[in-house]
C-alpha positions, 0 to 999 in steps of 0.5 A, a space after each residue: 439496517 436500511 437497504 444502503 448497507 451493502 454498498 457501505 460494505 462493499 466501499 468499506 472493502 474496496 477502500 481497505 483493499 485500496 490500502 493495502 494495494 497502496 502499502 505494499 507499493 510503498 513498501 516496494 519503493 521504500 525497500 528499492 531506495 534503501 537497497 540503493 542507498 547501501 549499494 551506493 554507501 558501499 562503493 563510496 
């Protein structure tokens, strides 16, 4: 291993963390969309 080992890692954690920063947004949103689409299904 050479001496840019670290910093790949370090990347390789900070993209991971970015991901799953990411997947939890969508997540969010996507649980916010479904409750209001069934509010909305309900009153109609």
């Amino acid at each position: 291993m050479t001496a840019v080992a670290p910093m790949n890692e370090f990347e390789r954690r900070r993209r991971s963390k970015n991901v799953a920063v990411a997947l939890t947004v969508g997540g969010f949103c996507l649980l916010f969309f479904l409750i209001t689409v069934v509010r909305m299904g309900m009153r109609g």
